[in-house]
BAPA-55714 format. One line per 3 residues: number of its first residue (from 1); their letters; for each residue x, y, z of N, C-alpha, C. Coordinates in pm, whole numbers, plus 50000, padded with zeros to 5 digits. Layout:
! residues N
NUM = a = X,Y,Z,X,Y,Z,X,Y,Z  ...
! end
This chain:
! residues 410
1 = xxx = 82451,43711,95326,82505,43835,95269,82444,43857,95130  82389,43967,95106,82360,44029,94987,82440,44001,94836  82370,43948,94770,82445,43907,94616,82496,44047,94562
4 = xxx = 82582,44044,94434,82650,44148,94388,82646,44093,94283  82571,44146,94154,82575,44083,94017,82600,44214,93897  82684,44128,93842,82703,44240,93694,82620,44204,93543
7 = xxx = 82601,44307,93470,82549,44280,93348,82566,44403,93286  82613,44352,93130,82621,44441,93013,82501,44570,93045  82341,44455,93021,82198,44543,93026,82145,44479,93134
10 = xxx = 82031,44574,93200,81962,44492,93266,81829,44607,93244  81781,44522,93249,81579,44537,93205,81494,44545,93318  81463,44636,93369,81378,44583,93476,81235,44605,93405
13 = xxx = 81130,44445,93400,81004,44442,93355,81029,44337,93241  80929,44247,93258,80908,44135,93141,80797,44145,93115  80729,44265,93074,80581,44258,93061,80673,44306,92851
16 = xxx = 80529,44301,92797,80568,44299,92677,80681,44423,92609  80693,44531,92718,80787,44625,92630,80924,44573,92687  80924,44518,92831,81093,44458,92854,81137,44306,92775
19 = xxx = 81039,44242,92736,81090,44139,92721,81120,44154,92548  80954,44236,92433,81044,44307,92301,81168,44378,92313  81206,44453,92417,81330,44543,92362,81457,44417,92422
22 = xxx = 81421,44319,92437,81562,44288,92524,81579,44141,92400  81468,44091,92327,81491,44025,92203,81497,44065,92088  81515,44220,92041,81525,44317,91954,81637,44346,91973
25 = xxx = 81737,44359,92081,81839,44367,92102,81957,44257,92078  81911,44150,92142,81936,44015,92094,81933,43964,91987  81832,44011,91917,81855,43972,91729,81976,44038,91669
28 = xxx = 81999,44201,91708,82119,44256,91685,82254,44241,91715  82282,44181,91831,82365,44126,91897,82397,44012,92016  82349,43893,91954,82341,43781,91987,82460,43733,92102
31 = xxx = 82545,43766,92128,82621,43764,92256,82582,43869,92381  82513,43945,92327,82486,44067,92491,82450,43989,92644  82529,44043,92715,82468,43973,92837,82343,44074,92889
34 = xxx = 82248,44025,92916,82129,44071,92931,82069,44041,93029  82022,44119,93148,81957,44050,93254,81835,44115,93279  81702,44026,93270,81615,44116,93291,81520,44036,93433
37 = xxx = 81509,44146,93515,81432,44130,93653,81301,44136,93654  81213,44037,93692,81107,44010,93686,81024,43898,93805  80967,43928,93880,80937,43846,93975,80823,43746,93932
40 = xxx = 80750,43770,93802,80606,43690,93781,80622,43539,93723  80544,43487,93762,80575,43349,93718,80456,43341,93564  80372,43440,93504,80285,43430,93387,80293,43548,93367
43 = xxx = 80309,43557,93182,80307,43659,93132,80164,43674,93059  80055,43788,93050,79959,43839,92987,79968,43887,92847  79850,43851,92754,79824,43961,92667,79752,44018,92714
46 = xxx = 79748,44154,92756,79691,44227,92861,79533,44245,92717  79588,44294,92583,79489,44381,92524,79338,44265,92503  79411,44132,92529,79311,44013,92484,79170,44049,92611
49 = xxx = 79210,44085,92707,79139,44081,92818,78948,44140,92774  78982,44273,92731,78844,44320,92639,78770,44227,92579  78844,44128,92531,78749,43996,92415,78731,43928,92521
52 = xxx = 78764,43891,92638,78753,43797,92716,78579,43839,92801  78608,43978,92820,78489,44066,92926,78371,44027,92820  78367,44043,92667,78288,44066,92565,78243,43936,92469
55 = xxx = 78297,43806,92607,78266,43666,92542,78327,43593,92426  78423,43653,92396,78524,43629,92242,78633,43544,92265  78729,43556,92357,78803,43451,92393,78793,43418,92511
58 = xxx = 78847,43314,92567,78828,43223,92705,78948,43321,92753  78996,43344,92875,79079,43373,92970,79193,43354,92946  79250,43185,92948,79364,43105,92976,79432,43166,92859
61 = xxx = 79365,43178,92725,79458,43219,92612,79536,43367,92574  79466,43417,92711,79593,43523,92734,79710,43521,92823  79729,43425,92814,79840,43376,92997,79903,43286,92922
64 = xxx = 80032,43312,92934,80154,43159,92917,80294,43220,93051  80328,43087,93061,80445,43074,93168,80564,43167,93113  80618,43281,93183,80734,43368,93182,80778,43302,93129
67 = xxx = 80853,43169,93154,80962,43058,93118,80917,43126,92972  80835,43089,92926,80808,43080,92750,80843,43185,92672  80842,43264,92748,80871,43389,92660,80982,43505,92696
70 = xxx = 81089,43428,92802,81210,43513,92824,81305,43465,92698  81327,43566,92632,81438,43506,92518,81553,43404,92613  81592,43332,92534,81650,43194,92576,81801,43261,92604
73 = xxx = 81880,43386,92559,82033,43434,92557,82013,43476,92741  81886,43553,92734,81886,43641,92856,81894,43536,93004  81905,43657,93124,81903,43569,93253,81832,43632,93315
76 = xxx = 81699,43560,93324,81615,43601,93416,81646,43575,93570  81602,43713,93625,81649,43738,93793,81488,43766,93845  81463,43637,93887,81316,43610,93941,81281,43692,94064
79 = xxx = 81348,43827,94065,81265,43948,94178,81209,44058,94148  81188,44122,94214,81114,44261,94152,81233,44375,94243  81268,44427,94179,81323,44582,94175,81283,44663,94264
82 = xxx = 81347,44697,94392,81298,44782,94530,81335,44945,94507  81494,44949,94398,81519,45066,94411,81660,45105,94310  81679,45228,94250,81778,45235,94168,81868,45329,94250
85 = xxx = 81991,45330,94196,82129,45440,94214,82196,45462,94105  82131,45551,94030,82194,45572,93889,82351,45652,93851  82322,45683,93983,82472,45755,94017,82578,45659,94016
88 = xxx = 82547,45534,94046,82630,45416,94086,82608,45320,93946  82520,45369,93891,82508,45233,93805,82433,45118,93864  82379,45094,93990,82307,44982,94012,82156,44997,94027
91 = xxx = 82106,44903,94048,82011,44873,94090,81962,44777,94197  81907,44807,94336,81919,44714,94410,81731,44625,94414  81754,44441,94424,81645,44395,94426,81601,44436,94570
94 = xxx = 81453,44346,94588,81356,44325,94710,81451,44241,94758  81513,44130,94709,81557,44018,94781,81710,44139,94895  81769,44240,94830,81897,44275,94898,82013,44267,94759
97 = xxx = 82012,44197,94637,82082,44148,94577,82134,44304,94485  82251,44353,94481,82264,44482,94392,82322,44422,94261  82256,44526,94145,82300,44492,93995,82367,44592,93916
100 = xxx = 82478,44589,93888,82532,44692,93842,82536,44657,93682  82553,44781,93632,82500,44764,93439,82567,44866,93363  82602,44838,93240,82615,44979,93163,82488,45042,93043
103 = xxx = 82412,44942,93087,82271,45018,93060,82133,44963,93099  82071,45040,93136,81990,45026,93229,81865,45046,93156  81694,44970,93103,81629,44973,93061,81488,44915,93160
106 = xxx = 81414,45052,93196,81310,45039,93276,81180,45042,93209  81149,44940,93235,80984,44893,93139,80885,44764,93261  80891,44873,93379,80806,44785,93473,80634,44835,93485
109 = xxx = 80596,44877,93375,80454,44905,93325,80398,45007,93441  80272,45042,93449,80215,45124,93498,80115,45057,93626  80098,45118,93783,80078,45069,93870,79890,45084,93850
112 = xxx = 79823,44947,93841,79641,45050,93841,79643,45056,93994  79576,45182,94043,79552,45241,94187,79447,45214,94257  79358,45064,94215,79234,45023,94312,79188,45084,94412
115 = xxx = 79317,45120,94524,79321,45217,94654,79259,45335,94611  79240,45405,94534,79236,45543,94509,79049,45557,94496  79021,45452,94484,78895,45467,94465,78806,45364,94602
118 = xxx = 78775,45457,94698,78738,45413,94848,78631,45306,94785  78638,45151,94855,78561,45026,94846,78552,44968,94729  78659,45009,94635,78646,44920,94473,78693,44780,94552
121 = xxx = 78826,44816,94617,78851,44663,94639,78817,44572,94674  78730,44618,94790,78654,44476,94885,78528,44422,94828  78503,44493,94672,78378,44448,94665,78401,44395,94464
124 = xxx = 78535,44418,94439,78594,44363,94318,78517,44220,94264  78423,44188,94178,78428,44056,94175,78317,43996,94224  78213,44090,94261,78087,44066,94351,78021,44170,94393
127 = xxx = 77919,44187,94359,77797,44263,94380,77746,44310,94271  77789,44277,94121,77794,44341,94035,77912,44427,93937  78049,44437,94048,78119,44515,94007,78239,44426,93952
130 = xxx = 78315,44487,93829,78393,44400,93763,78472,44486,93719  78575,44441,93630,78682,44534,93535,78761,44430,93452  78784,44492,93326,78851,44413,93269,79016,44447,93266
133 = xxx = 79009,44523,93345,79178,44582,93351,79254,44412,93447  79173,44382,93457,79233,44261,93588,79210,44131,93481  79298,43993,93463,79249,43913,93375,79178,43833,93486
136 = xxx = 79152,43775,93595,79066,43745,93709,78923,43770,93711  78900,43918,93680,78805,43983,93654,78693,43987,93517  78786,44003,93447,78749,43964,93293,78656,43874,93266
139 = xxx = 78663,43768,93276,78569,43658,93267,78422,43679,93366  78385,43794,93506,78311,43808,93547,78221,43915,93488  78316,44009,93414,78202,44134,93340,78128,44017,93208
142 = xxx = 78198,43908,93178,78100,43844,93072,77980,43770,93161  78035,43733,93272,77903,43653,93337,77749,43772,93381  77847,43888,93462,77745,43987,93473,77666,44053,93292
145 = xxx = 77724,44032,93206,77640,44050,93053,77564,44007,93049  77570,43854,93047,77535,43742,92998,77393,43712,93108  77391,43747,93215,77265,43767,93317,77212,43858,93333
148 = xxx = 77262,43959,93308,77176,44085,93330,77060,44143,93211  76905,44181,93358,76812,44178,93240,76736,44278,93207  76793,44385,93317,76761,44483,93297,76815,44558,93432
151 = xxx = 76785,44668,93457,76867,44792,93588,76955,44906,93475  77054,44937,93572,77129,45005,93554,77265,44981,93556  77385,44976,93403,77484,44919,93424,77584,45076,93361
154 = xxx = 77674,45089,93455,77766,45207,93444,77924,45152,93415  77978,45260,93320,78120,45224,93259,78176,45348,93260  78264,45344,93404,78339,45422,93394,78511,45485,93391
157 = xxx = 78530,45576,93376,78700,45563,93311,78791,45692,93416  78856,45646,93462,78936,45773,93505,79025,45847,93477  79060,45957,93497,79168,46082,93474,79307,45993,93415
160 = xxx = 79339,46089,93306,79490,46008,93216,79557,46078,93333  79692,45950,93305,79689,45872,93229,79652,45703,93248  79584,45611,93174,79569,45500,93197,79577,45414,93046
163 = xxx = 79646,45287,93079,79663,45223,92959,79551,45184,92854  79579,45208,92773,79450,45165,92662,79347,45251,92696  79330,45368,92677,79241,45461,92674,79108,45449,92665
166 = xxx = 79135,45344,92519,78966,45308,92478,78906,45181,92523  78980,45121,92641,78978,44988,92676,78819,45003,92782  78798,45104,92823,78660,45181,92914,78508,45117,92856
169 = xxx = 78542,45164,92714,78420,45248,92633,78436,45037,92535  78516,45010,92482,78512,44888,92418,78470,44816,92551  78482,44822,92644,78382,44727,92709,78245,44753,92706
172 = xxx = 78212,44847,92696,78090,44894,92713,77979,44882,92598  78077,44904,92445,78025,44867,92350,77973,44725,92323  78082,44640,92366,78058,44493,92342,77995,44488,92419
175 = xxx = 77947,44516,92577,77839,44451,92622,77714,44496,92540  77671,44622,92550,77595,44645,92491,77509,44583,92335  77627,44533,92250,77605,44462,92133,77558,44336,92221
178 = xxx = 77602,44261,92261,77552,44131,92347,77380,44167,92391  77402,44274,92449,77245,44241,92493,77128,44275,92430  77177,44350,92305,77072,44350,92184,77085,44238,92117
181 = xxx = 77186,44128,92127,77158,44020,92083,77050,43938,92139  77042,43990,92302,76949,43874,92361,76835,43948,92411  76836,44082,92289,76684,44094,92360,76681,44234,92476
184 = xxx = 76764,44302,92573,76756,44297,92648,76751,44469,92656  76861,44518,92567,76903,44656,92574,76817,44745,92666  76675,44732,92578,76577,44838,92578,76577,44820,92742
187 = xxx = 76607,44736,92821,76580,44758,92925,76688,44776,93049  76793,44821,92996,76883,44845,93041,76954,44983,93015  76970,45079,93162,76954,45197,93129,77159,45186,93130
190 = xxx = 77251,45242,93021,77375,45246,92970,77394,45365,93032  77525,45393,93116,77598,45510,93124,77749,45484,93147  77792,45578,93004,77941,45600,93013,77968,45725,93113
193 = xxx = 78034,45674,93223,78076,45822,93347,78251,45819,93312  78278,45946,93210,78448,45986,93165,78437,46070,93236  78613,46074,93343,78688,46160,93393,78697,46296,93280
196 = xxx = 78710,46244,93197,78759,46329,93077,78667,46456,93022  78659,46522,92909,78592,46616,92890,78521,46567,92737  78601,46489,92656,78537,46428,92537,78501,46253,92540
199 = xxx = 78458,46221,92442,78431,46076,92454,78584,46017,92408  78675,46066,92312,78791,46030,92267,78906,46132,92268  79007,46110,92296,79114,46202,92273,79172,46303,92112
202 = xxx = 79144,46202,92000,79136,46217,91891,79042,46195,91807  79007,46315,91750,78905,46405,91740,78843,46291,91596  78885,46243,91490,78864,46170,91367,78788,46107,91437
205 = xxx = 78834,45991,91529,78717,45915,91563,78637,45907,91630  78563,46038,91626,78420,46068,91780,78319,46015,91690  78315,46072,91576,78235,46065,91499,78154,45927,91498
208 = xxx = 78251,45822,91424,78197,45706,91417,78157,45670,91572  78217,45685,91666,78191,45615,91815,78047,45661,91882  78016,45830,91801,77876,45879,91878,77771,45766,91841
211 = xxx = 77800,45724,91655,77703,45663,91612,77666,45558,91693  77763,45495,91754,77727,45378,91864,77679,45393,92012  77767,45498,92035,77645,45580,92176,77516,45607,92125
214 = xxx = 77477,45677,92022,77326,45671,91976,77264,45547,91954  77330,45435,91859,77287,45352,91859,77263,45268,91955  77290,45266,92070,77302,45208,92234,77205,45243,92285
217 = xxx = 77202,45386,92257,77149,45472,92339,77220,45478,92552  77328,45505,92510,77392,45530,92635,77367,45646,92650  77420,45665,92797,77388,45813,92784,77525,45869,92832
220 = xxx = 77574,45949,92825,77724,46021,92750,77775,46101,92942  77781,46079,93014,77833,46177,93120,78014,46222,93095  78033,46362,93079,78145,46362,93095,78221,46465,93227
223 = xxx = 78346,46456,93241,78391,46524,93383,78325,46479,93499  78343,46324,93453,78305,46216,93625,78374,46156,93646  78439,46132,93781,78476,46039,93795,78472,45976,93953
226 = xxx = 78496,45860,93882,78412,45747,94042,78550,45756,94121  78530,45788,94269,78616,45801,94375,78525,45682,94522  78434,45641,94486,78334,45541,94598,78247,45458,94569
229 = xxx = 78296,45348,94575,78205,45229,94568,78124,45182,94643  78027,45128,94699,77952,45080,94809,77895,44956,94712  77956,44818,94735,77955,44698,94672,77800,44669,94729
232 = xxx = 77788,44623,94885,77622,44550,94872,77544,44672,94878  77533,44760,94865,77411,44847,94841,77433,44905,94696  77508,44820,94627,77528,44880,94467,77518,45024,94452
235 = xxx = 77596,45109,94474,77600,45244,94439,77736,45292,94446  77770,45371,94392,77857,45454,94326,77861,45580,94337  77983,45664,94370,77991,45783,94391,78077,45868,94276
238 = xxx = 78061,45960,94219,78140,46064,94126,78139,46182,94160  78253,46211,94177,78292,46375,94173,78230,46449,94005  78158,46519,94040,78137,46578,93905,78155,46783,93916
241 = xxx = 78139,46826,93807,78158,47002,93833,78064,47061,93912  77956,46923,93948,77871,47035,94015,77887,46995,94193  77979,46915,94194,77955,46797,94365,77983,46713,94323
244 = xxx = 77899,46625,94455,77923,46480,94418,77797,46413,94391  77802,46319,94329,77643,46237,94301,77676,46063,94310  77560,46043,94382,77569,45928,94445,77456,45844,94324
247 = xxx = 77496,45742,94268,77416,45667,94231,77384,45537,94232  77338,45450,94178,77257,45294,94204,77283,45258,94076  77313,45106,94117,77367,45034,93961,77353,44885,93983
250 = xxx = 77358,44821,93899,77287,44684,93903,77463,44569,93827  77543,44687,93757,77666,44641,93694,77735,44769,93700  77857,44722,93727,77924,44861,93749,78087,44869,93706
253 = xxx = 78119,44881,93562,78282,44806,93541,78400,44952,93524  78411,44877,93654,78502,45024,93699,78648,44988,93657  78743,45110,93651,78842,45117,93592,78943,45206,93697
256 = xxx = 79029,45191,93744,79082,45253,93876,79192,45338,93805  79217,45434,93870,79319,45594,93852,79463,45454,93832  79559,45513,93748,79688,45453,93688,79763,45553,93735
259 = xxx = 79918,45487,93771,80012,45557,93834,80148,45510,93800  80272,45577,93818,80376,45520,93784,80459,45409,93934  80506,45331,93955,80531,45203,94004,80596,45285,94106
262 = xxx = 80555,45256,94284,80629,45348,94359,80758,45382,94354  80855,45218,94315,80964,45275,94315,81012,45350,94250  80961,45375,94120,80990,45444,94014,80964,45624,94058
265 = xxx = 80849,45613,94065,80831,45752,94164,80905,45793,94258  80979,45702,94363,81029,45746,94444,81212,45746,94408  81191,45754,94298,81387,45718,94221,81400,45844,94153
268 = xxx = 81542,45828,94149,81619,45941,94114,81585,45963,93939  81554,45895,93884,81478,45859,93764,81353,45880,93697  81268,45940,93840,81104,45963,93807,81151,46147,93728
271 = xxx = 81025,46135,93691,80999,46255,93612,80910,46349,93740  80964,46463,93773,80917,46591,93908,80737,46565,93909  80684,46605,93817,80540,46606,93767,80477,46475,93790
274 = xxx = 80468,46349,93686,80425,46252,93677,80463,46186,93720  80564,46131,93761,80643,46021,93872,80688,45887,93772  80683,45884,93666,80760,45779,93550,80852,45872,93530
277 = xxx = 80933,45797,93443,81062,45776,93391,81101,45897,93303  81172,46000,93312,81200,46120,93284,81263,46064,93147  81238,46065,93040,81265,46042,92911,81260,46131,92824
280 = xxx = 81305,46135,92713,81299,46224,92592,81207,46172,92514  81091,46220,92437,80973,46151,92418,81007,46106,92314  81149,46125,92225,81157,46114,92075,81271,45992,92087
283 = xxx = 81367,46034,92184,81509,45898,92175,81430,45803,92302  81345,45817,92364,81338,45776,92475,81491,45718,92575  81542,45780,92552,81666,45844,92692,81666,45916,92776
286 = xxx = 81688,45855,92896,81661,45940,93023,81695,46095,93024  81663,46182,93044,81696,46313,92986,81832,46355,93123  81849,46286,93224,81947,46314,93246,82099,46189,93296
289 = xxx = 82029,46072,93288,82139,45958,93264,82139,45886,93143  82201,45971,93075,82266,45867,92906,82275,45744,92876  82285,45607,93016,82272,45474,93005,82172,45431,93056
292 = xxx = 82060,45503,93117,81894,45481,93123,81790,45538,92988  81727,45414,92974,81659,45432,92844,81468,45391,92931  81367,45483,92881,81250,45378,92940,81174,45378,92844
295 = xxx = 81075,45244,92813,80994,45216,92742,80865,45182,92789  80802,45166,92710,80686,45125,92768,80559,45248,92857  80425,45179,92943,80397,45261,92980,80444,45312,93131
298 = xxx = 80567,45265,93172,80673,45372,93263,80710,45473,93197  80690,45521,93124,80786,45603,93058,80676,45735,93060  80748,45870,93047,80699,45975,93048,80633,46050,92941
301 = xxx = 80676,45966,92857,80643,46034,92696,80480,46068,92692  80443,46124,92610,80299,46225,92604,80233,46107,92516  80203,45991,92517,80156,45934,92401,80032,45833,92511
304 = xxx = 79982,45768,92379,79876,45701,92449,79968,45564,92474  79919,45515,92616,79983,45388,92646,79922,45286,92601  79966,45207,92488,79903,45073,92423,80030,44973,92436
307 = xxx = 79988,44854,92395,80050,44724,92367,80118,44819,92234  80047,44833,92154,80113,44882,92011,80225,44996,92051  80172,45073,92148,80322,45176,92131,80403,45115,92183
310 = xxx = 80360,45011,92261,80512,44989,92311,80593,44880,92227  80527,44833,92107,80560,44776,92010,80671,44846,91918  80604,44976,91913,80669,45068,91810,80821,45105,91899
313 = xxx = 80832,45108,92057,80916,45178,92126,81022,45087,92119  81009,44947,92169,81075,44842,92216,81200,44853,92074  81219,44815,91968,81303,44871,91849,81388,44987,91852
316 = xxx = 81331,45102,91919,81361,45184,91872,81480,45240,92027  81427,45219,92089,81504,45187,92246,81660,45079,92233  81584,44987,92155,81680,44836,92149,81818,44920,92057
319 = xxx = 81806,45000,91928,81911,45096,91878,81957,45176,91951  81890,45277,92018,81942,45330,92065,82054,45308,92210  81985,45218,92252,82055,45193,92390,82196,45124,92340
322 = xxx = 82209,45008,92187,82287,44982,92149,82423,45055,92100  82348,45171,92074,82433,45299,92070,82544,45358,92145  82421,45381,92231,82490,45413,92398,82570,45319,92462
325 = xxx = 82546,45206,92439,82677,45095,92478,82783,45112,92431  82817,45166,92282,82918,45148,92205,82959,45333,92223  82882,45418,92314,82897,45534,92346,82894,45674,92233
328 = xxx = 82790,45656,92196,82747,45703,92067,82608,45790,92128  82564,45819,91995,82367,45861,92017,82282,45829,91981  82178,45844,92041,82064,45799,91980,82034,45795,91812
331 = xxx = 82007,45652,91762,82036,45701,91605,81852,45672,91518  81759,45667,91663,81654,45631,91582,81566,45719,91695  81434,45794,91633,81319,45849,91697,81205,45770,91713
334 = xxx = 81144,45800,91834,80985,45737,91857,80860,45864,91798  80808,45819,91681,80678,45889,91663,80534,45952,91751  80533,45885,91880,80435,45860,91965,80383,45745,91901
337 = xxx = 80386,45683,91811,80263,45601,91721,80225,45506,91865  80072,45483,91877,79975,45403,91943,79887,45370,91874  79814,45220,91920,79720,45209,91822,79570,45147,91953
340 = xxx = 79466,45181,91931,79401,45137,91950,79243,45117,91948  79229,44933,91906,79108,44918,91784,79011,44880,91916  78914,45010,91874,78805,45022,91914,78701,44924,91903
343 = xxx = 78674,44828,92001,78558,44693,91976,78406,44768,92007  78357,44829,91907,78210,44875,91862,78091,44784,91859  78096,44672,91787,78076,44554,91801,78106,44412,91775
346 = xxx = 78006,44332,91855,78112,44187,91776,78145,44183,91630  78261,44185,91586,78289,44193,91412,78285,44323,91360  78328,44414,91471,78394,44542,91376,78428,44651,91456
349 = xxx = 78556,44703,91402,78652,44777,91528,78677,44889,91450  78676,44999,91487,78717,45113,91434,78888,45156,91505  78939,45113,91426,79095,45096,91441,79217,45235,91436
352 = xxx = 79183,45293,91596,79234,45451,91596,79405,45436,91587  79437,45486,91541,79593,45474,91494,79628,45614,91498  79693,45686,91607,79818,45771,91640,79867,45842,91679
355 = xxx = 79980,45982,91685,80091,45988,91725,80088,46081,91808  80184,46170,91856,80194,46245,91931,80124,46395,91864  80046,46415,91933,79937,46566,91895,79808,46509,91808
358 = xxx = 79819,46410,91833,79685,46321,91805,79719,46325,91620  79833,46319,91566,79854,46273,91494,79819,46155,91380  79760,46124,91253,79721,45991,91246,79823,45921,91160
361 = xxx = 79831,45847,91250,79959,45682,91149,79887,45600,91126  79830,45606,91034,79777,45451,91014,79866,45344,90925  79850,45235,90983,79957,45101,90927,79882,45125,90778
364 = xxx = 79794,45136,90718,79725,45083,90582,79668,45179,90495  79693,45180,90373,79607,45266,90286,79479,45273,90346  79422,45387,90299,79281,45405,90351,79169,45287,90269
367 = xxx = 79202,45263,90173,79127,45172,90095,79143,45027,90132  79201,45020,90255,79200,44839,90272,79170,44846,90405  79228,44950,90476,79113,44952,90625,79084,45146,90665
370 = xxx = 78987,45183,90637,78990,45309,90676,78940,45302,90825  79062,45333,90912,79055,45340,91078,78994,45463,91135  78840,45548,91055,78789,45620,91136,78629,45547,91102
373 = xxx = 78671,45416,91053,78497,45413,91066,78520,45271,91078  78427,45214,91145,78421,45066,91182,78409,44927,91069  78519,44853,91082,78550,44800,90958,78522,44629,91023
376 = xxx = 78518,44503,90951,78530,44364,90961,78702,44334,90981  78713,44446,90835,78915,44369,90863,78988,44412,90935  78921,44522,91022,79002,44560,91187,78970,44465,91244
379 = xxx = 78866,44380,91253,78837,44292,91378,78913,44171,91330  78947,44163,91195,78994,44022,91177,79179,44033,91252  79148,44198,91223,79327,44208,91289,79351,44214,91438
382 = xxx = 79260,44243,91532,79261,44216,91666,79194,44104,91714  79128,44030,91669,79086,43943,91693,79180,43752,91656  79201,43774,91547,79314,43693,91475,79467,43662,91443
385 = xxx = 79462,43835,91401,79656,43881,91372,79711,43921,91456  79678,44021,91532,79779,44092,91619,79771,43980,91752  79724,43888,91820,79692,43804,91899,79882,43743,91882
388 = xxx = 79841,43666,91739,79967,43590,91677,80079,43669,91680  80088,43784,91606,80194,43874,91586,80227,43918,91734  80158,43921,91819,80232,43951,92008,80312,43816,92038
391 = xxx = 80234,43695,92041,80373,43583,92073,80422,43537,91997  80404,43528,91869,80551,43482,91781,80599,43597,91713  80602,43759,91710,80661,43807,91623,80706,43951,91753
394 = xxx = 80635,43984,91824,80699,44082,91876,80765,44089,92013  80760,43924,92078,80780,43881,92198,80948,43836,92144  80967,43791,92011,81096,43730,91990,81172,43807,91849
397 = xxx = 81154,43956,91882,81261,44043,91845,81201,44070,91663  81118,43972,91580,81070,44007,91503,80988,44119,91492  81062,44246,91416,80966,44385,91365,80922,44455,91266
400 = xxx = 80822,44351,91277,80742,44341,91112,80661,44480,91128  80668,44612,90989,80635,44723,91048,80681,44825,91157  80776,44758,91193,80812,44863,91331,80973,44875,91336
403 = xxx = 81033,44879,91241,81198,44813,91191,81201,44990,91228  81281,45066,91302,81379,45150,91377,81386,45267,91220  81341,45365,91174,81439,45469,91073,81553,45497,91166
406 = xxx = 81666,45438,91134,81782,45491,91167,81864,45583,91079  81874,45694,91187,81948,45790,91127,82065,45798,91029  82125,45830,90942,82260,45832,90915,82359,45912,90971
409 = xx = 82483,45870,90966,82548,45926,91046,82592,46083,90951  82607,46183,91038,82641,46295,90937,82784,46314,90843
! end
């Protein structure tokens, strides 16, 4: 017979925005019963993965055991989430087991759609073709760098929304820096193929980024995107404005269409349009159940999906939902703030920082890191600090920089 479990909160997702908002919460109120559902037995730094493709860190040091990083108050429920009834207050697992809550916090990240793009899968990992969206994978776009001596190597990105925006083009840069290290560039013909219509969403930093497409000498395709792979005959297909064009490639680090998590789509909870989590982009509260809150990149909000926004969210969710427990309102807003540092080359990142309407937040005076032009002490901060600051400061409720403006009451 089917389990029947209660909890104060329950979290569905232990990826970094369920497991910050549910020890941000826990710093505030150290008795909450808290249950957060999660079927994985290893948790990722997903953003490390780029340094991994680009020869900078080894693999393993983005991976530690769930165990390690579920706050120690909470009770982890080792399944994954089949389906909600918000009408009811529950949530029922895969296993059959229903969870009933008086607040409900969905942060089960964003689904990548491999399927969507005919033969990425069967040929993932071999023939040339790689991605660093996968940490499996990661370590093979450095082997395909690191051998390749010339052909044709293509980097391409598909239609938003997808996490880390600039996660496409920083692969592409760092390889590229690699193989003018060894010599090789000139003989290697570079193409960025964007779904998109610009090279960046926000407009400050094209500038510095062309200088590195020139300096590459890539060559810039935009309004492509790859829908067909053909792994042993290395070629590639893109829909472009004019047809389709079939081409030949020797490396090929594809990036697959992003989607919101079926169940989520298929719940009373999805947003009509996009199929995530119908939220208010500012309280992030479900815009029509008051004890559903979503964070992360489930969530509907108009912002770019980073590790960092969901840094900024996880706080600001953790108040508010605290709110809503005690049956109150939302007493803190989300900025959109996202951040993400552009790897240009080895030892220097042009560090795009922000908000909703392409807004710029930058964490720092302009005089100690100006984030529209490629700096050393951005790389010392993605490469060094923010690494640290993900498992000891934002995995265990510490929010250094990201502390909630809470409202006053009127």
């Amino acid at each position: 017979m089917a389990r029947k479990l209660n909890h104060e909160v329950v979290i569905i997702g232990g990826g970094s925005a369920g497991i910050a908002t549910a020890s941000s919460m826990l710093k505030r109120r150290p008795s909450l019963d808290v249950a957060i559902v999660e079927p994985s037995q290893n948790h990722y730094y997903q953003p490390g993965w780029t340094m991994v493709g680009g020869g900078i860190f080894e693999a393993p040091v983005t991976r530690r055991p769930m165990a390690s990083v579920m706050p120690k108050q909470a009770t982890w429920l080792r399944q994954a989430a089949a389906s909600f009834q918000p009408d009811s207050n529950q949530v029922t697992l895969a296993d059959g087991t229903t969870l009933t809550y008086k607040i409900l916090i969905v942060a089960p990240g964003i689904r990548l759609a491999w399927e969507k793009i005919e033969g990425l899968e069967q040929t993932l990992g071999k023939n040339g073709v790689t991605s660093n969206y996968r940490y499996d994978l990661a370590p093979y776009t450095w082997k395909l760098v690191r051998t390749l001596k010339s052909g044709r190597a293509i980097f391409s990105q598909p239609p938003m929304p997808i996490k880390c925006a600039g996660a496409p083009q920083k692969a592409m840069y760092l390889s590229c820096d690699a193989w003018i290290e060894r010599g090789v560039l000139g003989n290697i013909d570079v193409e960025f193929r964007n779904a998109g219509g610009v090279l960046f969403g926000v407009k400050e930093y094209v500038p510095a980024l062309m200088e590195y497409v020139d300096k590459y000498g890539i060559d810039l395709k935009l309004n492509q995107t790859l829908i067909a792979v053909d792994g042993p005959d290395q070629k590639a297909v893109f829909k472009t404005e004019a047809g389709e064009e079939t081409v030949e490639f020797d490396m090929l680090h594809a990036v697959p269409p992003q989607v919101a998590p079926q169940f989520v789509a298929d719940s009373p909870l999805a947003n009509a349009e996009s199929g995530f989590v119908d939220v208010d982009k500012f309280t992030l509260q479900h815009v029509r159940y008051p004890n559903v809150f979503g964070v992360g990149d489930a969530g509907s909000t108009p912002n770019a999906k980073t590790a960092a926004a969901a840094r900024k969210q996880a706080p600001i969710v953790a108040v508010n939902a605290l709110a809503a427990l005690n049956s109150g309102q939302p007493v803190a807003d989300y900025d959109g703030y996202g951040s993400c540092p552009l790897t240009v080359e080895r030892g220097k990142i042009v560090l795009a920082e922000f908000g909703y309407d392409g807004k710029l937040l930058p964490s720092f005076p302009k005089w100690v890191i100006d984030g529209t032009r490629p700096r050393k002490l951005s790389w010392l901060l993605k490469s060094e600090a923010l690494p640290w600051i993900y498992w000891n400061g934002m995995l265990k409720g510490h929010e250094w920089l990201v502390k909630p403006q809470v409202k006053k009451a009127a």
